[in-house]
C-alpha positions as CSV (number, residue, x, y, z in Angstrom):
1,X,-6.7,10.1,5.7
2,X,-5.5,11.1,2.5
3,X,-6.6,11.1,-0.9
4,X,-4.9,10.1,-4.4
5,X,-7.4,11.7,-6.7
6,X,-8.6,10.5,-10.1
7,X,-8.1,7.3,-11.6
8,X,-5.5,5.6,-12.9
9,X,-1.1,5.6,-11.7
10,X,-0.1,8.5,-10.0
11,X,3.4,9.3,-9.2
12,X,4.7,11.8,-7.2
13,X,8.2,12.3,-5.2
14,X,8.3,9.0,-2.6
15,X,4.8,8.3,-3.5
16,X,3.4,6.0,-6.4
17,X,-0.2,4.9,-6.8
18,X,-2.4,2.5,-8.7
19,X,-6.1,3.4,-8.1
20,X,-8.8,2.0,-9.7
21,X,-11.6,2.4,-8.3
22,X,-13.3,4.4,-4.7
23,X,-12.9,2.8,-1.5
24,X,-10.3,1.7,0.6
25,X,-6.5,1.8,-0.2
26,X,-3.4,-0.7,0.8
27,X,-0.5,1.9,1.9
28,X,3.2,0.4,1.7
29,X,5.9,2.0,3.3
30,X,8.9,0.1,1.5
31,X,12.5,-0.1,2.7
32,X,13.7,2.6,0.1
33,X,11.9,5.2,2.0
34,X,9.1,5.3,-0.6
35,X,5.3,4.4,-0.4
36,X,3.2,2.5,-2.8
37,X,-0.5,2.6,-2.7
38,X,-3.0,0.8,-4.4
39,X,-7.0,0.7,-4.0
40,X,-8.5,-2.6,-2.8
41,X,-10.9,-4.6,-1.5
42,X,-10.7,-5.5,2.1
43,X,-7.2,-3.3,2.7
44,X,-7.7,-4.2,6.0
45,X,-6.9,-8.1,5.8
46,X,-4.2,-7.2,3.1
47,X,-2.4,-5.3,5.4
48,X,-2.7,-8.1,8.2
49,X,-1.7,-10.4,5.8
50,X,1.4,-8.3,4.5
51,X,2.4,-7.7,8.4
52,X,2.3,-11.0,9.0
53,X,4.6,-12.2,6.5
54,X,7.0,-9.8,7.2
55,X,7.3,-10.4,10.9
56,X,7.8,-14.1,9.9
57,X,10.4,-13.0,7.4
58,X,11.9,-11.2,10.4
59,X,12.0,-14.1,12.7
60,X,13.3,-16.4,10.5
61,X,16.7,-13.9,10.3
């Protein structure tokens, strides 16, 4: 697990994050080679959300 620290954007070399509050955090790997992070509520289901739509994206190619 890693940590952003603080509040607010943080941007560092292939990394960019929005966090706004403690908890849990949505981590992107995006097809640029970057990753985007931002801190939600329920990650978890965003993430199987996100995954899902992608792999239907994929099938539909």
């Amino acid at each position: 697990m890693t940590e952003v620290g603080g509040w607010g954007y943080r941007w560092n070399p292939g990394l960019s994050a929005i966090s706004l509050r403690s908890g849990d955090a949505l981590w992107l790997s995006l097809s640029n080679g970057t990753q985007f992070v931002i801190t939600i509520d329920d990650a978890e289901s965003a993430a199987a959300l996100i995954n899902s739509c992608l792999s239907q994206t994929s099938e539909s190619r």
